[in-house]
PyMOL Python script that loads the backbone (N, CA, C, O; Angstrom):
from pymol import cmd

cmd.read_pdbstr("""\
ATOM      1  N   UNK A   1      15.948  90.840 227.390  1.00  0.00           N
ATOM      2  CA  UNK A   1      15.069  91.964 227.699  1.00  0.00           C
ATOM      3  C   UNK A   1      15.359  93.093 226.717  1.00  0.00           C
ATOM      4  O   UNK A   1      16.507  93.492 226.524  1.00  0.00           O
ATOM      5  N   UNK A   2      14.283  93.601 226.098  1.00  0.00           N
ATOM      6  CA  UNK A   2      14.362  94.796 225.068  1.00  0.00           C
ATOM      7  C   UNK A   2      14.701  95.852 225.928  1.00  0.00           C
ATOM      8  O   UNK A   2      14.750  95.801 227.157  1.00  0.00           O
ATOM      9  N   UNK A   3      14.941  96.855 225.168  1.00  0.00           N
ATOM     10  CA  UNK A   3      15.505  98.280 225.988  1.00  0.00           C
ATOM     11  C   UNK A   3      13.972  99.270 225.507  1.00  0.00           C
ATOM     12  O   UNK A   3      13.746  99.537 224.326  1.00  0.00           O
ATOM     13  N   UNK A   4      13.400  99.542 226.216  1.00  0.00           N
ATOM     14  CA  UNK A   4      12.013 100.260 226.014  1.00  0.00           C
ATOM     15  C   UNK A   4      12.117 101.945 225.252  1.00  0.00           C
ATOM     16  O   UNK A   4      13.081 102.659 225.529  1.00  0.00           O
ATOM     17  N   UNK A   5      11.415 102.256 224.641  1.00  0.00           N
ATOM     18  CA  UNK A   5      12.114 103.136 223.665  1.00  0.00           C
ATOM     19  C   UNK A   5      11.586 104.604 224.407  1.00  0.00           C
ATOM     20  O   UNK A   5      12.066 105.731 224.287  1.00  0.00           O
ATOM     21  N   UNK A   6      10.038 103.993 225.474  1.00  0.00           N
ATOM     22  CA  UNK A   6       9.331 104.984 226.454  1.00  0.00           C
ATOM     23  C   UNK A   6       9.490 104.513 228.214  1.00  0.00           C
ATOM     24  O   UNK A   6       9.682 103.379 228.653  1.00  0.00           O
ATOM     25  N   UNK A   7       9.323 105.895 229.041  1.00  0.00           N
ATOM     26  CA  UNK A   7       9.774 105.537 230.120  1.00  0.00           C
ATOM     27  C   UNK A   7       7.955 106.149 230.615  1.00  0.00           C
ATOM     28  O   UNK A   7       7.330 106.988 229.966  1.00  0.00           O
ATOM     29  N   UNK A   8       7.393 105.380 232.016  1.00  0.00           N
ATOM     30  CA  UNK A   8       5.842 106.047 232.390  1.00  0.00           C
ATOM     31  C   UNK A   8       6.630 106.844 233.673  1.00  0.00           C
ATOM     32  O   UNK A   8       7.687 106.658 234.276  1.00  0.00           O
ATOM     33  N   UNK A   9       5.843 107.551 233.730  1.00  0.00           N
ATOM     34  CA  UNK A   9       6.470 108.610 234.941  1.00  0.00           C
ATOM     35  C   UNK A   9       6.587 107.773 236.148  1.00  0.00           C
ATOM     36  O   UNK A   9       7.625 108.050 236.749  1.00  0.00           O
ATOM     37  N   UNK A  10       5.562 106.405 236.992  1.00  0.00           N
ATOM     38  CA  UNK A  10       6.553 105.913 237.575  1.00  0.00           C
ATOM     39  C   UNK A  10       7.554 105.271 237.478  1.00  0.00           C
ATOM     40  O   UNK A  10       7.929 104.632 238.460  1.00  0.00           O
ATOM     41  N   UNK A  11       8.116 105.249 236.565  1.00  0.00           N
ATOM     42  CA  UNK A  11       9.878 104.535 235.645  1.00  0.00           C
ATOM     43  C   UNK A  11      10.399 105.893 235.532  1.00  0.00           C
ATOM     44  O   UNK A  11      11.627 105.854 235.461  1.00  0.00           O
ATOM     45  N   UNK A  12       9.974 106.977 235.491  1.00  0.00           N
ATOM     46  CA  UNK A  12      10.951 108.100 235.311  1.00  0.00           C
ATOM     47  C   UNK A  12      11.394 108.531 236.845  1.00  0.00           C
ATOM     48  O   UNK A  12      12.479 108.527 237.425  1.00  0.00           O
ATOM     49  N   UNK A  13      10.210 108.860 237.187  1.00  0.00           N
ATOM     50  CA  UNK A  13      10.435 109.056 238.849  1.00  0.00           C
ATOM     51  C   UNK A  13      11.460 107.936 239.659  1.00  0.00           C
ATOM     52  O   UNK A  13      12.389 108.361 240.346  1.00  0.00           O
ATOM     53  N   UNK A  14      11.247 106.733 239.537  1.00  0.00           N
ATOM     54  CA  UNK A  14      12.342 105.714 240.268  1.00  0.00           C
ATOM     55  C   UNK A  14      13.637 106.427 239.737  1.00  0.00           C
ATOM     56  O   UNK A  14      14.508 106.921 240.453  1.00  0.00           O
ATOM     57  N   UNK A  15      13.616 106.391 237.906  1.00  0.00           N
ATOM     58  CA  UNK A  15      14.984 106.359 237.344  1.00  0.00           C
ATOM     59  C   UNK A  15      16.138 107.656 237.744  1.00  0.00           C
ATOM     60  O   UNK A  15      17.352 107.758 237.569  1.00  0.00           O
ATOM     61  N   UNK A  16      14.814 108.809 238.529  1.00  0.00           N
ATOM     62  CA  UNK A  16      15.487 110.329 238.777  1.00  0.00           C
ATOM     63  C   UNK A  16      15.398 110.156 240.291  1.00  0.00           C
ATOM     64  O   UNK A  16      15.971 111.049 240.915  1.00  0.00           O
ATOM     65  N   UNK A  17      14.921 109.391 240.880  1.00  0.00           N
ATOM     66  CA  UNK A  17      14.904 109.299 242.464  1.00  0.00           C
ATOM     67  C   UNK A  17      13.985 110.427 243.108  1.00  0.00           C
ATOM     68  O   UNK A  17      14.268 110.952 244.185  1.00  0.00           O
ATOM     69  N   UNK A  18      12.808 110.771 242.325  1.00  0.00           N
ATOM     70  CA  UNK A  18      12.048 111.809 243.027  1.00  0.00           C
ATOM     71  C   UNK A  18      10.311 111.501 242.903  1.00  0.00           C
ATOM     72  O   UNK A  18       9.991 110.644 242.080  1.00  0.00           O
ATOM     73  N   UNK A  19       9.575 111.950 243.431  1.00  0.00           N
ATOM     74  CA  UNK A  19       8.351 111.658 242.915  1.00  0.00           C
ATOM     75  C   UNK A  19       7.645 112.189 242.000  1.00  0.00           C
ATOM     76  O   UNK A  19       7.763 113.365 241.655  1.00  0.00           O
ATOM     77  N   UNK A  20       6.541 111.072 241.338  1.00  0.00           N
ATOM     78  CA  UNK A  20       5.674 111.858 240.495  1.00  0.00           C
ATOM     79  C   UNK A  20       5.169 113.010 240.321  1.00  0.00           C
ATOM     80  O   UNK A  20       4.800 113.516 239.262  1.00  0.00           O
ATOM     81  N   UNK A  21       5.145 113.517 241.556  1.00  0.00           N
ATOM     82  CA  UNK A  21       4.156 115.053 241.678  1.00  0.00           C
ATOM     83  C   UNK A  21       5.433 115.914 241.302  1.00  0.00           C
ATOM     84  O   UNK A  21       5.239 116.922 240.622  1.00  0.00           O
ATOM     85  N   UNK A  22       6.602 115.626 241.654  1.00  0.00           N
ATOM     86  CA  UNK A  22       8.010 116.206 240.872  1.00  0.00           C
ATOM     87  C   UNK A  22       7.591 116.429 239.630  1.00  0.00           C
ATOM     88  O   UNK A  22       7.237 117.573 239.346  1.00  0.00           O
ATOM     89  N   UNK A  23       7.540 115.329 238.578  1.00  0.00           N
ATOM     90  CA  UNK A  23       7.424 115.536 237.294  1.00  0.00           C
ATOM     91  C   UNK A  23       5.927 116.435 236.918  1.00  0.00           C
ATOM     92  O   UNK A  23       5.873 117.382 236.134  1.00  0.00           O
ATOM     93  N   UNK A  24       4.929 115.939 237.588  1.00  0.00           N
ATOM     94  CA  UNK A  24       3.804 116.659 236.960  1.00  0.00           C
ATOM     95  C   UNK A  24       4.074 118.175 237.416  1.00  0.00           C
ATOM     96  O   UNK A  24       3.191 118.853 236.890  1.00  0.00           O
ATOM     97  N   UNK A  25       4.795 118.860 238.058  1.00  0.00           N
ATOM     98  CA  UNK A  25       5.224 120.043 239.051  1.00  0.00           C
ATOM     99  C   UNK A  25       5.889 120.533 237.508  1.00  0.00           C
ATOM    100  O   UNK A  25       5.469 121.434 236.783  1.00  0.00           O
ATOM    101  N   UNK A  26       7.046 119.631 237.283  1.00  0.00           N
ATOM    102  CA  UNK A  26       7.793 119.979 235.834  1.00  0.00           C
ATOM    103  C   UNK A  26       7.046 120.167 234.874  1.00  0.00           C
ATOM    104  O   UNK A  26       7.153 121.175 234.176  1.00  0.00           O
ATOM    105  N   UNK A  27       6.208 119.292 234.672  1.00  0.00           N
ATOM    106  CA  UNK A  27       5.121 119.387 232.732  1.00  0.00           C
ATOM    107  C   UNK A  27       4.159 120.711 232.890  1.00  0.00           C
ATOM    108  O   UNK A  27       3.607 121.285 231.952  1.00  0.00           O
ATOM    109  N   UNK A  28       4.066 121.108 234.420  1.00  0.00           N
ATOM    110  CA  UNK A  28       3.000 122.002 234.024  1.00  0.00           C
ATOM    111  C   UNK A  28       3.882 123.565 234.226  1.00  0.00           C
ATOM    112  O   UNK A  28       3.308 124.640 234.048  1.00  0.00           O
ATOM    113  N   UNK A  29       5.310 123.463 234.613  1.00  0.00           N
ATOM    114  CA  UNK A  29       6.203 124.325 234.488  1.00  0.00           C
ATOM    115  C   UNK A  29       6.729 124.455 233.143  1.00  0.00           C
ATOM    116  O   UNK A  29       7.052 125.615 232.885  1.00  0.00           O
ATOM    117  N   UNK A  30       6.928 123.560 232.138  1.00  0.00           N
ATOM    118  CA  UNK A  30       7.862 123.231 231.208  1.00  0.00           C
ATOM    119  C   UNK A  30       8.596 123.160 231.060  1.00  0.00           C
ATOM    120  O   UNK A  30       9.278 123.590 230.130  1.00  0.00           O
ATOM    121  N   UNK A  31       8.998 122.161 232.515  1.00  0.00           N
ATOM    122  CA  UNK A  31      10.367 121.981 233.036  1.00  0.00           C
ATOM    123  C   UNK A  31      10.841 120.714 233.038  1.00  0.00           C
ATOM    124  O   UNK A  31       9.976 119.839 232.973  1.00  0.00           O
ATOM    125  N   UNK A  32      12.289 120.269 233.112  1.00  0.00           N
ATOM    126  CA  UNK A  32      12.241 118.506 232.574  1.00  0.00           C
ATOM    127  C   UNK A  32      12.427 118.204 231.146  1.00  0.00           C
ATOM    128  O   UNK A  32      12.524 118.932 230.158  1.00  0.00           O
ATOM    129  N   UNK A  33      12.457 116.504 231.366  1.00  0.00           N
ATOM    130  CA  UNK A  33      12.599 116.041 229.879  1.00  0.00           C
ATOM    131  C   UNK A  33      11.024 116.291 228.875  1.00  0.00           C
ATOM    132  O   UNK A  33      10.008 116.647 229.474  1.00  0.00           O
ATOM    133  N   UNK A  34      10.999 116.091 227.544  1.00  0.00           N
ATOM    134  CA  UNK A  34      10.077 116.182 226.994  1.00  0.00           C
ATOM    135  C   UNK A  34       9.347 115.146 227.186  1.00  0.00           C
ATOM    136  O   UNK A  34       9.992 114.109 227.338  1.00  0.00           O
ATOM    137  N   UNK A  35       7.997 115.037 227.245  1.00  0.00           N
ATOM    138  CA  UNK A  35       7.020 113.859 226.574  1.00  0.00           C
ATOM    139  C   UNK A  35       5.830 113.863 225.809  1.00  0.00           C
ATOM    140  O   UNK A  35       5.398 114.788 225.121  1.00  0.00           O
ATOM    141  N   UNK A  36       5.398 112.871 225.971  1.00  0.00           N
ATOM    142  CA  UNK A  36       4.348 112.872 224.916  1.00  0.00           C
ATOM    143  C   UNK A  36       3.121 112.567 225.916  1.00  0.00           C
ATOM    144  O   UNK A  36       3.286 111.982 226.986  1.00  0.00           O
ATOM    145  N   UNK A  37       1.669 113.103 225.376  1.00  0.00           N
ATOM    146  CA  UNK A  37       0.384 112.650 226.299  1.00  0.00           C
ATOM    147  C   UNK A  37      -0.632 112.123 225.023  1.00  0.00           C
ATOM    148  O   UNK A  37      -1.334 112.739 224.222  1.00  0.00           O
ATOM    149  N   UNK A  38      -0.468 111.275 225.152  1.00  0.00           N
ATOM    150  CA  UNK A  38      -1.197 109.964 224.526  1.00  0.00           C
ATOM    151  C   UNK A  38      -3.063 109.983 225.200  1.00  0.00           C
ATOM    152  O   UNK A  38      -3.220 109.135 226.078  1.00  0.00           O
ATOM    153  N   UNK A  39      -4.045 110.620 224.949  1.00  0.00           N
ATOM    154  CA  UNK A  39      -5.214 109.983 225.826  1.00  0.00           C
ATOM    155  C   UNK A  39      -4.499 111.028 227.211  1.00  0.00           C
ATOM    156  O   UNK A  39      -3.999 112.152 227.176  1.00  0.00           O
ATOM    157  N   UNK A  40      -4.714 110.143 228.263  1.00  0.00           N
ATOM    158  CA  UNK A  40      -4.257 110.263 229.483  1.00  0.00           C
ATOM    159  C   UNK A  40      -2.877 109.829 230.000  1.00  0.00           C
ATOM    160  O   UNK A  40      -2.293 109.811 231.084  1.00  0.00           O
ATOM    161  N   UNK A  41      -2.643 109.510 228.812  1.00  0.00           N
ATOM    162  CA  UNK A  41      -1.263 108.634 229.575  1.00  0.00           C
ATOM    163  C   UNK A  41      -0.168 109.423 228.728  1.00  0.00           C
ATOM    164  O   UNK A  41       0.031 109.770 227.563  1.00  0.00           O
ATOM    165  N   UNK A  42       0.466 109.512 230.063  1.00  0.00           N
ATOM    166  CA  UNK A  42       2.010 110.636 229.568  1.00  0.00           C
ATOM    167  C   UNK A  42       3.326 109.711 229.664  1.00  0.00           C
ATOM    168  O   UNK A  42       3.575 108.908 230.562  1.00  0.00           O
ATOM    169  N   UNK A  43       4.048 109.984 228.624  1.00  0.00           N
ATOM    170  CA  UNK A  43       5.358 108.798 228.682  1.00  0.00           C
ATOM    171  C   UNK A  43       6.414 109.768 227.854  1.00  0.00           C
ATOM    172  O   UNK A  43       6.159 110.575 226.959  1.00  0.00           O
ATOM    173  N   UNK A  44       7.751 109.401 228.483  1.00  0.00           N
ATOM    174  CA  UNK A  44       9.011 110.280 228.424  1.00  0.00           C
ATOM    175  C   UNK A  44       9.602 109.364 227.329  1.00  0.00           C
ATOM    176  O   UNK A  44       9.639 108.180 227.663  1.00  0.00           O
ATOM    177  N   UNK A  45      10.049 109.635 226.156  1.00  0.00           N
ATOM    178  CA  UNK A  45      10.977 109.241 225.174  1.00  0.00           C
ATOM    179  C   UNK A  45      12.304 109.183 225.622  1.00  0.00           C
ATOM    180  O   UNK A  45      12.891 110.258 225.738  1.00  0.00           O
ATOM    181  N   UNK A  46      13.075 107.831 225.980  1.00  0.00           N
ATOM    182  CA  UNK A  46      14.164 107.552 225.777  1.00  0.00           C
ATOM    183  C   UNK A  46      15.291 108.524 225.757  1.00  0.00           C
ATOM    184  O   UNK A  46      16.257 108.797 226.470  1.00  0.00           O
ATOM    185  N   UNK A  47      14.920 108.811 224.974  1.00  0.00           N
ATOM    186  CA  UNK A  47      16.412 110.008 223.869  1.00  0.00           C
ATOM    187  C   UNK A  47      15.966 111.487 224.890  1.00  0.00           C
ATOM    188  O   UNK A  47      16.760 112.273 225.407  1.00  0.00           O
ATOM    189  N   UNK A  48      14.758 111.515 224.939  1.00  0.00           N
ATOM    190  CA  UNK A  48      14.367 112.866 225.431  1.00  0.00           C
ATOM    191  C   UNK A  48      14.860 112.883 226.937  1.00  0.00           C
ATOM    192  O   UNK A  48      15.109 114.016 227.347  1.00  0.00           O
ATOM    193  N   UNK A  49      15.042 111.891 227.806  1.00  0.00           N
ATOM    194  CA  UNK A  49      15.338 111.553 229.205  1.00  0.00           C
ATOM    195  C   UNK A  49      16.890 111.615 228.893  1.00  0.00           C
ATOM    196  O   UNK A  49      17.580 112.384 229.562  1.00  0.00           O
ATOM    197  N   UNK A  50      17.415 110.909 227.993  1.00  0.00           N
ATOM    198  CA  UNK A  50      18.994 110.865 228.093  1.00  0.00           C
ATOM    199  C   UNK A  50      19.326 112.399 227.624  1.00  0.00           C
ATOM    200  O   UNK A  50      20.428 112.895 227.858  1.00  0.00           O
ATOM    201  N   UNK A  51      18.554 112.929 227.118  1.00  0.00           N
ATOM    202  CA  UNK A  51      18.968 114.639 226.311  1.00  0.00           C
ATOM    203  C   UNK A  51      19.131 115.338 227.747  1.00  0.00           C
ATOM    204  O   UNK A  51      20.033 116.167 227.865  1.00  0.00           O
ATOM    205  N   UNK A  52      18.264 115.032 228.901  1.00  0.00           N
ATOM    206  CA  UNK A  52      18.105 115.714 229.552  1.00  0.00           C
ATOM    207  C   UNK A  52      19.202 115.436 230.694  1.00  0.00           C
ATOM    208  O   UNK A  52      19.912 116.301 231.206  1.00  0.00           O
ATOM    209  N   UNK A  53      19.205 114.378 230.928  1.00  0.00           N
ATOM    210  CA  UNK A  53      20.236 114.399 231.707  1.00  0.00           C
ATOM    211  C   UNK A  53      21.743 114.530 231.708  1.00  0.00           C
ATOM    212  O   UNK A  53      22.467 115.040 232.562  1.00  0.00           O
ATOM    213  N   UNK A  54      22.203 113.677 230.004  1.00  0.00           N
ATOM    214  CA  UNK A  54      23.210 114.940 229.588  1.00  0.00           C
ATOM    215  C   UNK A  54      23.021 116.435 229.851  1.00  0.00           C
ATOM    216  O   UNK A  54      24.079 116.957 230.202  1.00  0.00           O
ATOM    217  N   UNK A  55      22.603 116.775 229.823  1.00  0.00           N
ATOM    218  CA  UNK A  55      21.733 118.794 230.020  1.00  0.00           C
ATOM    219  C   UNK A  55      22.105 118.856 231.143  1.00  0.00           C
ATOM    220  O   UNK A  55      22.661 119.891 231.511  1.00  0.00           O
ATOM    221  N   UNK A  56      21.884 117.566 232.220  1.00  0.00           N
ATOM    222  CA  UNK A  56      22.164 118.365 233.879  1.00  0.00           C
ATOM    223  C   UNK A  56      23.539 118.172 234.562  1.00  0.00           C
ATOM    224  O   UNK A  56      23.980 118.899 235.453  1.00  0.00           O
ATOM    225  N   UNK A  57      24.327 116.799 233.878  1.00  0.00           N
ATOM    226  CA  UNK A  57      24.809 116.701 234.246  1.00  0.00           C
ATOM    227  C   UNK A  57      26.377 117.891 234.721  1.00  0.00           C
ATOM    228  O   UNK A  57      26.783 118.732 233.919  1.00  0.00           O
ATOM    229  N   UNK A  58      26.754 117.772 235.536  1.00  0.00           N
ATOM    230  CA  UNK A  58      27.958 118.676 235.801  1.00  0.00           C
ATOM    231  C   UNK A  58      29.222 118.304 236.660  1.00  0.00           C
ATOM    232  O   UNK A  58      29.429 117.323 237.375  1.00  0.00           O
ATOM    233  N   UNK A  59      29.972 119.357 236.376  1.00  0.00           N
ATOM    234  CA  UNK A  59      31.127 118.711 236.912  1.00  0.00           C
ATOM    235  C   UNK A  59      31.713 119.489 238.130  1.00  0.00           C
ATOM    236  O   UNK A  59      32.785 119.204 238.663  1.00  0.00           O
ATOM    237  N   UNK A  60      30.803 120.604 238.546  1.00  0.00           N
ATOM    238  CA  UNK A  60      31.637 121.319 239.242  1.00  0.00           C
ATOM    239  C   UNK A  60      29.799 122.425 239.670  1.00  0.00           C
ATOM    240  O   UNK A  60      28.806 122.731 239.009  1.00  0.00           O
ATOM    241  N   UNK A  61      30.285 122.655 241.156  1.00  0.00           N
ATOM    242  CA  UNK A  61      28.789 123.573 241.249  1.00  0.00           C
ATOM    243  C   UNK A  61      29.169 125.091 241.437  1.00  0.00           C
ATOM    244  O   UNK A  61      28.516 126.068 241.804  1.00  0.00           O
ATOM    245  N   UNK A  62      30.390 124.923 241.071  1.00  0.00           N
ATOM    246  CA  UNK A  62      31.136 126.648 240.971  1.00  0.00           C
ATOM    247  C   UNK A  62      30.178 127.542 239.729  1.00  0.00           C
ATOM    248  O   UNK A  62      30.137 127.238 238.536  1.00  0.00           O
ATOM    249  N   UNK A  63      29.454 128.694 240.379  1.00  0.00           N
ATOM    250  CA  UNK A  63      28.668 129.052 238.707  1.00  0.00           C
ATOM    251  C   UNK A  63      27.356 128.611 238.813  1.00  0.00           C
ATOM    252  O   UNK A  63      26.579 129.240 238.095  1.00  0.00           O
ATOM    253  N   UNK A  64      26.817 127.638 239.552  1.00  0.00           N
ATOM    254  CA  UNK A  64      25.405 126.957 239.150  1.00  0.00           C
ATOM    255  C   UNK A  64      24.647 127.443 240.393  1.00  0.00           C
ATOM    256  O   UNK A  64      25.225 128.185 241.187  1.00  0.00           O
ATOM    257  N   UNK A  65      23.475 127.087 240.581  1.00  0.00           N
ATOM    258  CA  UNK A  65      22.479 127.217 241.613  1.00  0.00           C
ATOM    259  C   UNK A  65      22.702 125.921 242.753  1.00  0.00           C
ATOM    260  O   UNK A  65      21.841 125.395 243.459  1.00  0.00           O
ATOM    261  N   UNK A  66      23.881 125.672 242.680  1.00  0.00           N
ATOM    262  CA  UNK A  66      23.677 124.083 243.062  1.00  0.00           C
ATOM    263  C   UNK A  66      22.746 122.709 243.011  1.00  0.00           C
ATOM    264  O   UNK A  66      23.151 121.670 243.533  1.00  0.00           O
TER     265      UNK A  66
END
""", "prot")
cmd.dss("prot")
cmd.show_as("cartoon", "prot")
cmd.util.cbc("prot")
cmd.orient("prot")
């Protein structure tokens, strides 16, 4: 199995455990990973999903919004 280089928002949504209307809530905030809108069809770049979640990850919620 290849490793897909794009994720579709329902593959992003499973992969973040939240729903679609999450992400479209994010794109029209400009909030979230980056993507691209192709036509109608919106798809999250790989690198841009891993950028991001490096970005959230944390180690401690001392300091954060939780």
């Amino acid at each position: 199995m290849t490793n897909p280089q794009y994720l579709t928002v329902p593959e992003l949504a499973s992969r973040l455990r939240m729903s679609p209307g999450t992400l479209a809530n994010w794109r029209h905030k400009g909030e979230g990973p980056g993507f691209l809108k192709i036509g109608k069809k919106i798809l999250y770049p790989i690198a841009e999903v891993q950028a991001y979640e490096e970005q959230a990850l944390r180690r401690s919620v001392v300091g954060s919004d939780q």
